[in-house]
N, C-alpha and C positions, 0 to 999 in steps of 0.2 A: 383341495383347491376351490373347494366351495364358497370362501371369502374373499378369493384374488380379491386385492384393491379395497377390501373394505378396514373400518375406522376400527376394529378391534384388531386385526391383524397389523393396521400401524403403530397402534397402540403397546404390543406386545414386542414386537419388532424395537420401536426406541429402551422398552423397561431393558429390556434383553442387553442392550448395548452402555444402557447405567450401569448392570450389575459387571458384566465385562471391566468395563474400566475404575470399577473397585474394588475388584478382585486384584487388578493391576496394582493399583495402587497399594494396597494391604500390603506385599511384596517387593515393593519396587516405589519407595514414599518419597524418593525423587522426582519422580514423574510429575507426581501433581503437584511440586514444588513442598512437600510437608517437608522437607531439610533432612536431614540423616535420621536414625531410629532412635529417639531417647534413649540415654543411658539405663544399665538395668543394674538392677540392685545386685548385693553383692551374694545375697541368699538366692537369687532365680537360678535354677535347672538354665546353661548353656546347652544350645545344639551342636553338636560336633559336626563340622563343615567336611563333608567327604570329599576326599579327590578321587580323580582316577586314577594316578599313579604315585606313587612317594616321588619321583625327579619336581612333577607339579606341583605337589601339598609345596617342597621345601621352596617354591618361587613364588606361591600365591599367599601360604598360610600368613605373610604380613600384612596384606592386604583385605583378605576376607574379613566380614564381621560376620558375627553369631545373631541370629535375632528368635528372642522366646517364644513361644506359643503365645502366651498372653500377650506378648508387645504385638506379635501379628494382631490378635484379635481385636486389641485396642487399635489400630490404624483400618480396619477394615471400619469398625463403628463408625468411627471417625469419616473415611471416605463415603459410605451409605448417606451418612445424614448430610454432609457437602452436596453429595449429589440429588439428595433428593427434595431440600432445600432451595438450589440454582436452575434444577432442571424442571422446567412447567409443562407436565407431561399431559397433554389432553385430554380429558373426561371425554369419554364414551358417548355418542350421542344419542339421545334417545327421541324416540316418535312423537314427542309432545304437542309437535302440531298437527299433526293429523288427528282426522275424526276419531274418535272415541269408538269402541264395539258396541253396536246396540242388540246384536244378537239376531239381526235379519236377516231374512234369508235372500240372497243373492242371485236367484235361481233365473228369476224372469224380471232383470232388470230391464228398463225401459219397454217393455209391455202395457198392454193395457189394462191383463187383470190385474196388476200394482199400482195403476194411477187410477183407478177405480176408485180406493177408502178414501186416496187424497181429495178426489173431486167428495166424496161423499161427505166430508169435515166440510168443506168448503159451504156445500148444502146448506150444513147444519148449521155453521154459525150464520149464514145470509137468513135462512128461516128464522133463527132463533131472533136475531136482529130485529127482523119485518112484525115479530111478535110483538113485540116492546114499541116499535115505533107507533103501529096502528092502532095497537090501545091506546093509546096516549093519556097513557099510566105516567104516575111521578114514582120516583125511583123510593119504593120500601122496602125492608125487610121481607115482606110477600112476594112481592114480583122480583126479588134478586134470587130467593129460593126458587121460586117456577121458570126462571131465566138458565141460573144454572142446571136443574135437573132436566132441562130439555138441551141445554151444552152436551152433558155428559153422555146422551143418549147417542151421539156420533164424534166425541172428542176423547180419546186419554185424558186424565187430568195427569196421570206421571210422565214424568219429561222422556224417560227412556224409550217407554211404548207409545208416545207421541210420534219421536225422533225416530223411531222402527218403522213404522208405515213408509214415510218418506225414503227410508235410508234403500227399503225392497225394491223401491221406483227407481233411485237416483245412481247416476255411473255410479259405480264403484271407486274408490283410489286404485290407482295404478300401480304397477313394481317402480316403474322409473319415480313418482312421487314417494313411493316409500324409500325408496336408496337418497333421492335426494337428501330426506328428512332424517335416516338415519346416517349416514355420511356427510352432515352439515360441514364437517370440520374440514374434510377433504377437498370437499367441491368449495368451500370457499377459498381457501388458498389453494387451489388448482384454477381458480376462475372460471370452472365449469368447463373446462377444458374435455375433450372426451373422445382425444384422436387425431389424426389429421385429416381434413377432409371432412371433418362430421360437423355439424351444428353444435351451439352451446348446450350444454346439458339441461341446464335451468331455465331455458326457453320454451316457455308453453306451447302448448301444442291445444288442438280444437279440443280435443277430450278433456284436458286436464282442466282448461279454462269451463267446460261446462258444468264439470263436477266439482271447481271452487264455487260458481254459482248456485248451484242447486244447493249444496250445504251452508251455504252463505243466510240464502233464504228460507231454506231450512230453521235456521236455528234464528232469523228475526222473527218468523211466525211462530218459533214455540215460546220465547220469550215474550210477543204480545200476546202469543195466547195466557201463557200466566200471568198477567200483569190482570188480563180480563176475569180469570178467574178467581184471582186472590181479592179482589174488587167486589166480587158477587158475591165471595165468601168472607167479608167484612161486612155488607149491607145485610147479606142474611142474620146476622147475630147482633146486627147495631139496635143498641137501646132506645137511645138518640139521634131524631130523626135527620136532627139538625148538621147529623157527624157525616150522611151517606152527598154521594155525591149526586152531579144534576144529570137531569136526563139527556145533554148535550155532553157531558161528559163522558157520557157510559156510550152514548153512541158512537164517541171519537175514538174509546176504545174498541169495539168490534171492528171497526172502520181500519185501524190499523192492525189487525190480525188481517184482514178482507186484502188487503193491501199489500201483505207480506204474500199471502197466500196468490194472490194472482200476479205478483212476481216471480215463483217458482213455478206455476202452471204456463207462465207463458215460454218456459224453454221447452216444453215438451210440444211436439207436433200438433194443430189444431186439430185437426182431423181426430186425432189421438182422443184428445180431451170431451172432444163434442160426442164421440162415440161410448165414453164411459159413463157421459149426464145420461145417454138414452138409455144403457144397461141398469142407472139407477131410478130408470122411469118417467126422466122428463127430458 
């Protein structure tokens, strides 16, 4: 009873009740209206219809038909593919919207030693930023390579081990989010329904809303953050000076990592946050 109520147990439940009522069928081809059982050749093996007693055989044997093994078999096919056919039996739902596994560890979420690396990223790219502005370098080949190798010295460049950092910090998904996401099927034609008495299912709650936000902002900051890097790492290799982009360009992208990133750090406690800049020295 580990599944009460979930979407593979309804699922198995309806298949159960097609094959039922083609087994009927195969037997009984009135039923589902297929008309009486094709006539059988004159070579097919008849089954001898038993009665229980000879007074019976001699009042019913007018009446009885004989039907072959083959003729069953062929109406059985028959009803199978009718019903599988007519009946739109639901796919299985799967966890497609939820976050992905990055493989972090869950141990000491919302802590401060896990919002630590975050603020420490943060660091790096407002430094690396402050680098470039106060030269006031034009954007080449040189200063895209020493822009990036000072990224990398506090950023992932892989999206997984980027998206890890954050995920060690961020709530977790919930059970109720995962049932929802796996029982889409149910809960929407149940309307979220979930008792009497009880609240909508599908209605958020403080928890669930902050850990849509924090993944939310999670995943604009990894995405601006690649946009910046793949950027750094075209001007490193550009031949032509004329192909790299301007140095208001390149600032607008830090600027939108900066952006993403102090969207996610502001749902975390301030106190929290202020405490982790000191542990990393300022």
């Amino acid at each position: 009873i580990s599944k009460n109520g979930s979407m593979k147990a309804l699922h198995t439940v309806i298949s159960l009740t097609a094959s039922c009522y083609s087994i009927v069928n195969a037997f009984s081809p009135s039923i589902a209206g297929l008309g009486s059982p094709p006539s059988l050749p004159s070579n097919n093996k008849k089954l001898d219809v038993a009665s229980r007693n000879n007074d019976e055989q001699s009042t019913t044997s007018s009446t009885a038909s004989a039907i072959s093994i083959t003729t069953r078999r062929e109406i059985l096919q028959k009803s199978v593919i009718n019903y599988s056919t007519f009946l739109l039996l639901p796919s299985l739902a799967s966890a497609s919207n939820l976050p992905s596994n990055t493989g972090a560890d869950i141990s000491k979420t919302g802590s401060i030693d896990t919002l630590t690396p975050i603020v420490s990223i943060q660091r790096g790219i407002t430094d690396t930023k402050l680098q470039f502005t106060n030269s006031k370098e034009v954007v080449t080949p040189e200063s895209c390579s020493s822009l990036l190798q000072k990224l990398l010295q506090s950023t992932p460049r892989e999206e997984t081990a980027f998206k890890r950092i954050f995920d060690a910090y961020s709530t977790p998904v919930s059970y109720k989010q995962k049932f929802l996401d796996q029982n889409a099927f149910l809960v929407y034609y149940t309307k979220g329904y979930d008792g009497p008495g009880r609240t909508n299912i599908e209605e958020d709650d403080a928890e669930s809303t902050v850990q849509k936000m924090q993944y939310g902002s999670r995943n604009d900051a990894w995405a601006a953050m690649d946009d910046l890097f793949v950027e750094l790492e075209y001007g490193r290799g550009a031949k032509d000076s004329s192909a790299l982009s301007s140095g208001e360009e390149l600032i607008a992208l830090f600027d939108k990592v900066l952006g993403a990133l102090d969207s996610y750090l502001s749902l975390a406690p301030v106190a929290d946050v202020e405490e982790a800049g000191r542990r990393l020295g300022r």
